[in-house]
C-alpha positions in Angstrom: 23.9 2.9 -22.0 21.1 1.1 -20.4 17.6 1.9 -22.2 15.0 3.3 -19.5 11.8 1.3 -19.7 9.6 4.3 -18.0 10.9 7.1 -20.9 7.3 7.0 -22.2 5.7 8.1 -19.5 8.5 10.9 -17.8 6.8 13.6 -19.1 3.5 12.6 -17.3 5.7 11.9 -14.3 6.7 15.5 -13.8 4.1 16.6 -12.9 3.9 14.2 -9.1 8.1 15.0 -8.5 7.2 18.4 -6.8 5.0 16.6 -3.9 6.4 12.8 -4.3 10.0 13.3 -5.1 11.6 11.8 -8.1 11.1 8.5 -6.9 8.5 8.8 -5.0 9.9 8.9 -1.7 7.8 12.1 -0.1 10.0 14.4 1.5 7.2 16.6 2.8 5.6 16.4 6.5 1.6 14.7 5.2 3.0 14.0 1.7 2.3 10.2 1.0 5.2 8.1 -0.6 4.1 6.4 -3.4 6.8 3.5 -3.2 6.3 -0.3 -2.7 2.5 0.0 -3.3 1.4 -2.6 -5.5 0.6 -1.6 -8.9 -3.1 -2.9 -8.6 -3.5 -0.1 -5.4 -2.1 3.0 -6.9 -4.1 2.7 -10.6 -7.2 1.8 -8.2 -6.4 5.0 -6.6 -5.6 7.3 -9.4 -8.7 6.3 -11.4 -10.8 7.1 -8.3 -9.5 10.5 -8.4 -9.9 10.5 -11.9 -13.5 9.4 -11.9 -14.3 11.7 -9.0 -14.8 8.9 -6.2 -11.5 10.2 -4.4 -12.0 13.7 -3.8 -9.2 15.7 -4.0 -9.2 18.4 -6.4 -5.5 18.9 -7.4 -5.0 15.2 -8.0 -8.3 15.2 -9.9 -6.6 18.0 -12.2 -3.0 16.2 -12.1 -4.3 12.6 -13.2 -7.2 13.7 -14.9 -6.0 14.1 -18.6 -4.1 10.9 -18.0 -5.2 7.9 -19.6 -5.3 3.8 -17.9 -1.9 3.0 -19.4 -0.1 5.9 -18.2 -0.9 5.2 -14.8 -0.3 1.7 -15.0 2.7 2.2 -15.8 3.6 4.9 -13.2 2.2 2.2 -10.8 4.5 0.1 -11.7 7.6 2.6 -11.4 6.4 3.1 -7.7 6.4 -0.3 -7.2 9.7 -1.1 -7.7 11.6 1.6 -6.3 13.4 1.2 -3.1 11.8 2.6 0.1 13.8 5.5 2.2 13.8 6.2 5.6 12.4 9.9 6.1 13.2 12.3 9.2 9.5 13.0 8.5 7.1 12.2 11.4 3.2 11.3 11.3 1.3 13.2 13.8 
């Protein structure tokens, strides 16, 4: 059995399946996917809701108690998981 690299930070993941899906391909109709971002892009927008510069209060609760390597490391799951075509369509 192949050892998953990300098994530190699952527990923290939890908590964006509901809105993102598991691997964050969004489902939802105005739910962002958080797929093929660059690393750099999703910690830079994390700690901006974290710090209050991005507001948006559920993320500001969700990330909040999070620290910089947890979300570096989620940014780097997002990053390398493979993009999916939705049915969804933007507005």
């Amino acid at each position: 059995m192949e050892e998953d690299p990300f098994y530190d930070i699952r527990d923290a993941m939890r908590r964006c399946v509901k809105c993102h899906g598991e691997t964050g391909n969004a489902s939802g109709r105005g739910m962002p996917s958080l797929v093929a971002q660059s690393p750099e892009y999703f910690v830079t927008s994390m700690m901006a809701y974290v710090d209050g510069s991005r507001s948006h209060s559920l993320m500001k609760r969700l990330v909040g108690n999070l620290d910089a390597e947890t979300i570096k490391k989620m940014g780097v799951f997002y990053a390398v998981q493979e993009p999916l075509r939705t049915e969804a369509q933007g507005d």
